[in-house]
C-alpha positions as CSV (number, residue, x, y, z in Angstrom):
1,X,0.0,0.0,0.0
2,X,2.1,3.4,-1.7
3,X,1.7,6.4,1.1
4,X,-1.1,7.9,-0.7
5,X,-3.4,5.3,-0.5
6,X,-3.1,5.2,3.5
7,X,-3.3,9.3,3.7
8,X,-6.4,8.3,1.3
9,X,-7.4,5.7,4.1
10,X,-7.0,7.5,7.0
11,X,-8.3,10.6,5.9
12,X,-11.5,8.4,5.0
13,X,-11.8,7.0,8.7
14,X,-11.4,10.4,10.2
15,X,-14.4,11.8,7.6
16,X,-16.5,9.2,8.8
17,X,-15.8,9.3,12.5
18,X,-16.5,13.4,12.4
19,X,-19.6,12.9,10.5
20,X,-21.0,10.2,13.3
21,X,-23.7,12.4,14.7
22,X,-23.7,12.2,18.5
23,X,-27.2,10.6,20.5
24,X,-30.2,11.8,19.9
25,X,-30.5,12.1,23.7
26,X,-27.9,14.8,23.9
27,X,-28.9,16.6,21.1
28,X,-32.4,17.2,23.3
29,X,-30.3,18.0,26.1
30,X,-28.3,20.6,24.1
31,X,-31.4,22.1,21.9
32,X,-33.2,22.4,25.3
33,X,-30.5,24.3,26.5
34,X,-29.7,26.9,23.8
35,X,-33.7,27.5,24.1
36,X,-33.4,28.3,27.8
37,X,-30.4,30.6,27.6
38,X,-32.2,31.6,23.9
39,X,-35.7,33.0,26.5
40,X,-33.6,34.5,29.3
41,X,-31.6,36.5,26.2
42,X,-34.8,37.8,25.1
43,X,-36.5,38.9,28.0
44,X,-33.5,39.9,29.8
45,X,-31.0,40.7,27.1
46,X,-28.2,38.5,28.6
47,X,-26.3,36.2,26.8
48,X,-25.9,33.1,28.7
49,X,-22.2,30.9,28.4
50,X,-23.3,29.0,25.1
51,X,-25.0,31.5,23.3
52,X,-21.9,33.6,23.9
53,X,-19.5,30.8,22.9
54,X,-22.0,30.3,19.5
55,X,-21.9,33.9,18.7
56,X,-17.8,33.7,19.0
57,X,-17.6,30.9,16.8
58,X,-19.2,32.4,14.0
59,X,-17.8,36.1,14.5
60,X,-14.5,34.1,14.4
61,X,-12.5,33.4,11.1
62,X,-12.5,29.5,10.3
């Protein structure tokens, strides 16, 4: 097997272990989350710890 084919291998594995979605149980728990600190934002107009770390994500260059 020539270098390339393992990179070719390897980078396959990777693809397919980052596009394994993670339980549908903590994506509830998450989603339930976002819309509790998503309510206190609105009504009170402060960002709670994950809404802050979402909107620094996508201000940030990738």
């Amino acid at each position: 097997m020539t270098l390339e084919q393992e990179l070719e291998k390897e980078l396959k594995r990777e693809k397919e272990n980052f596009n394994k979605q993670k339980p549908s149980g903590q994506l509830d728990y998450e989603k339930k989350v976002l819309r509790k600190e998503m309510s206190v934002y609105e009504t009170e107009g402060v960002r709670e710890n994950s809404i802050k770390e979402i909107v620094s994500l996508l201000s940030s260059d990738f």
